[in-house]
N, C-alpha and C positions, 0 to 999 in steps of 0.2 A: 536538802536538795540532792545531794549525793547518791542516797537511797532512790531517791525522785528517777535519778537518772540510769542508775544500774537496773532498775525496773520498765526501764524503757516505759515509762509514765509519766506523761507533762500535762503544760497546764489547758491544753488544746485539747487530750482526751478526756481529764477531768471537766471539762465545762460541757463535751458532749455526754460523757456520761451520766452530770447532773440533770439536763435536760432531758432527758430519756429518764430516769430513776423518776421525774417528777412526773413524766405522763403514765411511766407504768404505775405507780402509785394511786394516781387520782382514779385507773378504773381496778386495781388490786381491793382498795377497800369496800365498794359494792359487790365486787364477785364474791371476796371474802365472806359478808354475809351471808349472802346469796348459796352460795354453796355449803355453808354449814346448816342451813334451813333444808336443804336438797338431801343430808345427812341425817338430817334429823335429829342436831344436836346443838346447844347454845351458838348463835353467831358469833361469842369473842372466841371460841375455838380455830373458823376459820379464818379471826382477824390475825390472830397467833401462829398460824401457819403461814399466810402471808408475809409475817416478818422472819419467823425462825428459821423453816423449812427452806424460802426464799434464799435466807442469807447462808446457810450452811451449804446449801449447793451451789451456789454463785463462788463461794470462799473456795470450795473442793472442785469443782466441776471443771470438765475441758470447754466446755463450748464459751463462746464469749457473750453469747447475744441470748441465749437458753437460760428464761424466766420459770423457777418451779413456785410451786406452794399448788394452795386448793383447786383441782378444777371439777366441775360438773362429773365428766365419767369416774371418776375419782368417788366422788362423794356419793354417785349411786350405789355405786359397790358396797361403799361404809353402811349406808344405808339399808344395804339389803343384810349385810353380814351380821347387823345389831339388831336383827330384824327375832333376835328369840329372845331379846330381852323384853320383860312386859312395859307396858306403857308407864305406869308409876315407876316404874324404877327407873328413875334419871340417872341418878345418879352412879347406880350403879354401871348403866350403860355407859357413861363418859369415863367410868374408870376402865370400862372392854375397850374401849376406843383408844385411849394411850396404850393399852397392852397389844393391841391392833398395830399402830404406829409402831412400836419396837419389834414386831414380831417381820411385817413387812420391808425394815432396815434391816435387821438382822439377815432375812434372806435375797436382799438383794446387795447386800454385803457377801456373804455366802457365794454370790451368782461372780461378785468380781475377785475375789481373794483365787479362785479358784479358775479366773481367765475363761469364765462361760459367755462376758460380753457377747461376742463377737457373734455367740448363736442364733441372739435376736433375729439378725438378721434373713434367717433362715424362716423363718415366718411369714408367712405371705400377708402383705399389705394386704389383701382383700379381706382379712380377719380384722383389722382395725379398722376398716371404712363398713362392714358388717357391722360391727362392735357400735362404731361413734354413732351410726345413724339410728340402729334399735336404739341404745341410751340418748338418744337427741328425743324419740318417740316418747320412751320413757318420761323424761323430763319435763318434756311439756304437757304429758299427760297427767305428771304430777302437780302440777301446778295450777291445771283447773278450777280444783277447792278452793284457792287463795285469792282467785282473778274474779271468781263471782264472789266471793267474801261469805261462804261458805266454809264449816268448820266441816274437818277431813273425817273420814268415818272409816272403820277397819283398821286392820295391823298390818306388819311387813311381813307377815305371813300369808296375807291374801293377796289372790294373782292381782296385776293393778289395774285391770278392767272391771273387776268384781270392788275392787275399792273405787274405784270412779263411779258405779253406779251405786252406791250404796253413800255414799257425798252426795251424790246429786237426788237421789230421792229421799236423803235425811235431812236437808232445810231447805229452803226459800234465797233465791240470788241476795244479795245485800248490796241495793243498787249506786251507793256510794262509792263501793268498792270497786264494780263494775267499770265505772265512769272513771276512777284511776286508773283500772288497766288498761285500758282503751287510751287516754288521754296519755298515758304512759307509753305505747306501744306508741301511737301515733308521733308522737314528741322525740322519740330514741331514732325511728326512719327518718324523719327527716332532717334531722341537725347529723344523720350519718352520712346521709347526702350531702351539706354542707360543709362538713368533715372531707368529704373525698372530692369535690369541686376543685376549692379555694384550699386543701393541703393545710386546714387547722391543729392541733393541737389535738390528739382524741382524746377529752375532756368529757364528750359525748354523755354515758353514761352515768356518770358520776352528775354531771348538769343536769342531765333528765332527774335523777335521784332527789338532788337537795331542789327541785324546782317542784316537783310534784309533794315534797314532803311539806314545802314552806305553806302550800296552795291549801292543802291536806288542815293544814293546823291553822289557816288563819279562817278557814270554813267553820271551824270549831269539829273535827269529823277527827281529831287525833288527840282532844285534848278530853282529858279521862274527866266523867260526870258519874257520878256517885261509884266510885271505881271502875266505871266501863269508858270504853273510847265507841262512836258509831264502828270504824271498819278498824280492821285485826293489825295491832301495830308490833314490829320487832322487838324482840327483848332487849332488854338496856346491856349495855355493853360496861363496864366500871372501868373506871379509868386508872387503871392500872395494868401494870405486865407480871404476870406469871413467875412466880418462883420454881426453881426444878424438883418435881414432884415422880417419886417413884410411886409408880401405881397400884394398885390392890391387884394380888394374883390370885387367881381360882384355877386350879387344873380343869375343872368342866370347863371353863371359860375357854383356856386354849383349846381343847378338841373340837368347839364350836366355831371360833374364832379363827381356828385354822386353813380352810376351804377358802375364806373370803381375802386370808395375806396372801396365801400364794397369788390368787387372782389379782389383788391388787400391785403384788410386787411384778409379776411379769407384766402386766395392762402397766403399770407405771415406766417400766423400761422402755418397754414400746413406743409409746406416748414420747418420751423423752429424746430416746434416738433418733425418731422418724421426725420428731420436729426440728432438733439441733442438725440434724442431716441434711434435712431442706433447705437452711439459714445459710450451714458451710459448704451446699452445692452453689449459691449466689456469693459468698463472700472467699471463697477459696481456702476455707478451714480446714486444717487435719486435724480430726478428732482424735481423740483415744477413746474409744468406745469403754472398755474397761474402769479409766480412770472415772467417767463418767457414770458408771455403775454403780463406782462406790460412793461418787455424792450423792448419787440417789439414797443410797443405804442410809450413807451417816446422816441425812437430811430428816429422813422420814424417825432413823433411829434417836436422832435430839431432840427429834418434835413431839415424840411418845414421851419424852422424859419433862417436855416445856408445856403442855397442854393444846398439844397442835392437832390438828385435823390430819390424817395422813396426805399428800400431796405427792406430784409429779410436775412435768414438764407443761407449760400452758400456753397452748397455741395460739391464743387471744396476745395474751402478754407477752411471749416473747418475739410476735409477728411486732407489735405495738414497740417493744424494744429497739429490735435492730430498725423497723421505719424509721423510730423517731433518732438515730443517729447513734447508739450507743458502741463504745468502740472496745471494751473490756468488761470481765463479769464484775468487776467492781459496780458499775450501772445494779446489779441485782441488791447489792449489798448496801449502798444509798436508797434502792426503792424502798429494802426493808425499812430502814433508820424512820425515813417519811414517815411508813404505816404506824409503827410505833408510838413515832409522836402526834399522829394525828389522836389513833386511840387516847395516850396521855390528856390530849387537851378539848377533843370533840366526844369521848365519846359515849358523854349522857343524851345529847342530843342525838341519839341512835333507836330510843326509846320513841321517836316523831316519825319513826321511816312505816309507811304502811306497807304489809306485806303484801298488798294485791299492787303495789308501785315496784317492789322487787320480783313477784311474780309476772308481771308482762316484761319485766327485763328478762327473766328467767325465758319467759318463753321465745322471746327472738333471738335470745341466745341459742336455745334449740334449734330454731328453722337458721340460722347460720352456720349450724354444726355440722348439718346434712349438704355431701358436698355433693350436689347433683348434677354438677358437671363429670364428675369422675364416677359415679353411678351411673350415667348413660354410656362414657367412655366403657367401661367395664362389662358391661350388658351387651354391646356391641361384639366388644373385643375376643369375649374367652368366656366359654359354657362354662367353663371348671371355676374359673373365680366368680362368677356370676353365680354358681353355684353355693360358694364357700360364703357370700355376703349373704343369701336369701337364709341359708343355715342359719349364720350367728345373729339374721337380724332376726329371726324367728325364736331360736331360743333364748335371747335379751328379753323379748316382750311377752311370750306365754310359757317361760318356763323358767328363767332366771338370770341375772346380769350376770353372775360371777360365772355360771355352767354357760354362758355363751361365749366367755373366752377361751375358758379350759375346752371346751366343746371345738372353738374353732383351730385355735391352735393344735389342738389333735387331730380335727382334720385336713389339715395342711399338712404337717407331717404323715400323716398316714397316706395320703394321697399324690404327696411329693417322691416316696418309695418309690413306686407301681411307673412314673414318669421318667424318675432316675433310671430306674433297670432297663430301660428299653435299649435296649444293643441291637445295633444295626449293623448289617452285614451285606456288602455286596460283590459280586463276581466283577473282577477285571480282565483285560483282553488287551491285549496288543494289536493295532491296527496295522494297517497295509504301511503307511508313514514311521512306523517304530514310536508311536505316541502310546503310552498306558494310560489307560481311562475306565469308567465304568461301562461293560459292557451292555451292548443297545440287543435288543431282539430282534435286529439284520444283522447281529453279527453271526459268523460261521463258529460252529464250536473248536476250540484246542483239543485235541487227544494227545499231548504232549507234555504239557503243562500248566498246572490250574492254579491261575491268582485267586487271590480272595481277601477284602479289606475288611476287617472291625473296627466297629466306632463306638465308641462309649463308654459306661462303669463299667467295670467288670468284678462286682462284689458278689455275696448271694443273692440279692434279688435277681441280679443277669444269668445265674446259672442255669433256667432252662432255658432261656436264648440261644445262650454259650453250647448249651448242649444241642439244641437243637442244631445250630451251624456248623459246630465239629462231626456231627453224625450226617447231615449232608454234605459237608465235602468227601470224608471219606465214602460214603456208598456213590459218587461221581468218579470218583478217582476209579473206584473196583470196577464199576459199571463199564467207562470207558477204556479202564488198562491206561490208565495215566499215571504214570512212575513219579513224578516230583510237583508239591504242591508248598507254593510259596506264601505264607501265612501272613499277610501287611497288621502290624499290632501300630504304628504311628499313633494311632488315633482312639488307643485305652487306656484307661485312666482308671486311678484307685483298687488296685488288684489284692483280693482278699486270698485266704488259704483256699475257702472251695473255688474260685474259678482256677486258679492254678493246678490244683486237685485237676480240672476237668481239661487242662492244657497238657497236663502229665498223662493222664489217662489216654487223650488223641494221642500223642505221638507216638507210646508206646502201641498201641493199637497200629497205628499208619508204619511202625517201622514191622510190625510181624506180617503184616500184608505186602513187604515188598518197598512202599512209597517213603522214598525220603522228602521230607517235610523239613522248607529252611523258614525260619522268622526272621523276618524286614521288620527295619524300623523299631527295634524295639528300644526303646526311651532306658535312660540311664535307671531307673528307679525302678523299673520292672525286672530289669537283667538282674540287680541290687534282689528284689526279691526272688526271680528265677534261683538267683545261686544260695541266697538261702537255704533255700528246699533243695538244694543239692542235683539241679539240674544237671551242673557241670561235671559230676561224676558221673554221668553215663550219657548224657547227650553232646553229640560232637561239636567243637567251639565254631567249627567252620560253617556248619549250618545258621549260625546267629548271627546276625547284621546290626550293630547297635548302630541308630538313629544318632548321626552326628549334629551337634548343632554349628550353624555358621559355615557349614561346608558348603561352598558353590561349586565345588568343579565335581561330587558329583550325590547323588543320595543313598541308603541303605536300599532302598527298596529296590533301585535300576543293578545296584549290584547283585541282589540278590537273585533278580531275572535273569542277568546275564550268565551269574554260576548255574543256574538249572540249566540253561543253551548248554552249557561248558559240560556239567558231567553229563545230560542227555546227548550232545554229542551231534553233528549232522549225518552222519552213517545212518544211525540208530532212529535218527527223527523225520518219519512218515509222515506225521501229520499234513494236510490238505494247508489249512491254516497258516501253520507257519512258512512253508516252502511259499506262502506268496508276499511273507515280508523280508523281502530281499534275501540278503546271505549272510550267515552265521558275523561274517568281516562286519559286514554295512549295520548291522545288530548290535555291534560291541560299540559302534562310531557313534550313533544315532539317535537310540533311547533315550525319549523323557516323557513323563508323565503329567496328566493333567487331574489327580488325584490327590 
């Protein structure tokens, strides 16, 4: 009890966590099949990752309520990635598939040893709502063949509209089968409705499963007659658990094999982050992205060695988790135990489940994956992510699962550049009241003195911006014969060698034409790099204003106006402009800015 209690573990979370552990369990073992048939690989494969995969990330992971093991996009990917092995070779295929599974631990181990977590983030969500909705199309397009009780025709080498019509004009519906999916599709809507009424138990699926199988077999339509069953039944499942199996390695294997881990290891991060993110935006979790990384890794990497399906984070199951009240990942770690023993003690009677009863689960699973609330939000909202979804939902369905993510996160990044560089620059002006603001087009010009603020990166992508705004302030200055231009930097960020290059370059330019040039506002971490580069050997300290923080009584930038007054002097300053904002005295009193 001791232990009990230094763990901040009682007997209060454990009873929630039982309850929870048993509803994710009751629908973990039909998805399990369910998605190892999506793979195209024995179903105790994905029985096996619902226990292994499950408990190795629940054990390592930071999130409390984040369910991993098998899910649907998951299993397309495996699907498409084993897609050059030939149809006879099983076997060999299921030994690509655990070298699959270690190859995608490996590199999402790799991704957190090395603190890349955190990049995820930089991915645009509209690449994952692209992503889930093509493989939702996917999915149920796949399963067609199994709903009419129809056997599948073509390889995972053919596009999957070419394999849909080549199924459907290579046999005759099998209307037994039929009549399961339907009565199965129908049966799952609405005991989900009574699921979300009355606040039951979501047992749902799992009760649709064993009620259509029991119906199934007492029809006599499951029970084998001269070796056949009427409609196409699951493979038996043995009841037993997996010893640890290192797997047969072929080097062609990896080079094939290769394309489909990376996609599944970054698509499984994603998945995983964005759903644990969602959970500890409602529960008030600090994640550690990173540490979470690495359960992903070691998760996928034990399950390559236990005979697991590779897996990620499941938004079905871990939504199902934290509902049903779980308060610690131990909940993941009891759902495993469940599956386990269920396999142990049911799972000959797995050889009874018809595959067109897992097929119309298959397919409402699809039409739930498509969030078409957030598809119309997104449509509305922004051409660019509107953009970024029509892409990956396009290259998911006619041209590949695995090149629709690599495709999309490349163009996010690529497109995220071009948005980042935009550096904004605008002219300020001192008003009749001594307020700094951005200048209006009624305002009268300064020939005295020329503000000017930048806003943004200033890395190489901003460099012709950069350039462009340093080459019009000076030809303004020359134009007008304005002697001092006061540079506002507050408001850049991330300063690289070439925009500095093109800071050194203005000045020295503006100091042989006469104009002294002071920088306001300039942030402790730019000055840091200013003097790097050795500003401070030749450019004068008095001209830089470092941008104090916490200072109210007064800011860099009002000072830095006030010294331009100071060395241009009221003698010396003609300008129209300034003589009508009071006097040099009421100027020093007065200034403040609404910039």
């Amino acid at each position: 009890m001791s232990n009990l209690k230094y763990l901040n573990y009682n007997l209060g979370k454990g009873r929630a966590d039982v309850i929870a552990a048993l509803t994710v369990a009751a629908i973990a073992l039909p998805q399990g099949i369910a998605y190892a048939l999506i793979a195209g690989v024995d179903p105790r494969f994905g029985l096996y990752s619902a226990i292994f995969v499950t408990a190795i990330a629940s054990i390592f992971g930071s999130s409390s309520h984040l369910i991993n093991g098998p899910t649907s996009a998951i299993s397309l990917v495996v699907f498409s990635t084993l897609g050059f092995f030939e149809p006879d070779a099983r076997l060999d295929a299921y030994e690509g598939m655990f070298l699959l599974g270690i190859m995608v631990g490996s590199i999402q181990i790799l991704i957190a040893v090395f603190k890349l977590g955190d990049l995820t983030r930089y991915i645009s969500e509209s690449v994952i709502l692209g992503f889930m909705t093509g493989a939702s199309v996917l999915l149920a397009i796949g399963q067609i063949g199994n709903a009419l009780g129809i056997r599948e025709k073509g390889t995972a080498h053919d596009q999957v509209f070419y394999r849909l019509w080549l199924t459907l004009t290579g046999g005759s519906p099998n209307y037994q089968a039929v009549g399961i999916t339907v009565v199965t599709i129908v049966l799952a809507l609405a005991l989900r409705q009574l699921v979300r009424k009355y606040g039951l138990p979501q047992f749902d699926m799992l009760f649709v499963l064993i009620f259509v199988s029991v119906g199934a077999y007492l029809l006599g339509w499951t029970v084998p007659n001269g070796g056949k069953t009427l409609v196409a039944v699951s493979a038996s499942v043995p009841a037993s658990l997996p010893l640890p199996h290192i797997p047969e390695i072929k080097f062609a294997w990896v080079g094939q094999l290769s394309r489909g881990a990376f996609a599944i290891a970054f698509l499984g991060l994603l998945e995983a982050l964005a759903i644990a993110k969602a959970i500890a935006n409602q529960t008030g979790q600090v994640l550690d992205y990173n540490r979470q990384c690495l359960a992903e890794g070691f998760a996928n990497l034990g399950g390559g060695f236990l005979q697991s399906l590779p897996g990620s984070g499941s938004l079905s199951r871990s939504a199902i988790n934290f509902q049903a009240g779980a308060k610690t990942r131990f909940s993941g770690v009891i759902a495993a135990i469940v599956v386990a023993v269920a396999i142990l003690t049911l799972a000959p009677l797995t050889k009874f489940i018809p595959k067109a009863a897992l097929s119309g689960l298959l397919i409402i699973t699809a039409a739930r994956l498509i969030d078409l609330k957030r598809l119309r939000y997104t449509f509305k909202a922004s051409l660019f992510d509107a953009g970024l979804v029509l892409i990956t939902v396009f290259t998911a369905i006619f041209v590949d699962i695995e090149y629709s993510i690599l495709t999309g996160v490349a163009l996010s990044i690529l497109l995220f550049v071009p948005r980042a560089a935009k550096l904004k620059g605008a002219e300020l002006v001192i008003n009749n009241e001594g307020i700094v603001r951005e200048k209006l087009s009624i305002d009268p010009p300064c020939t005295s003195v020329l503000l000017f603020d930048l806003e943004g990166e200033i890395f190489f992508g901003a460099a012709p911006d950069l350039d462009r705004y340093l080459e019009e302030l000076t030809n303004r200055a020359v134009s007008s014969d304005i002697r001092f231009i006061v540079l506002r930097l507050k408001r850049v960020r991330n300063s690289d060698i070439v925009c500095i290059e093109r800071i050194e370059h203005f000045l020295h330019q503006a100091h042989k034409r006469g104009i002294t040039v002071l920088l306001a506002g300039v942030r402790p971490e730019l000055d840091q790099a200013l003097s790097r580069a050795g500003f401070k050997e030749w450019f004068p300290e008095n001209q830089v204003f470092i941008e104090q923080e916490n200072d109210d009584t007064d800011s860099a930038t009002l000072k830095a106006v006030r010294y331009a007054y100071e060395l241009l002097g009221d003698d010396a300053n003609n300008c129209e402009h300034c003589a009508a904002i009071k006097t040099q005295e009421d100027r020093r009193a007065s200034l403040y800015y609404l910039v």
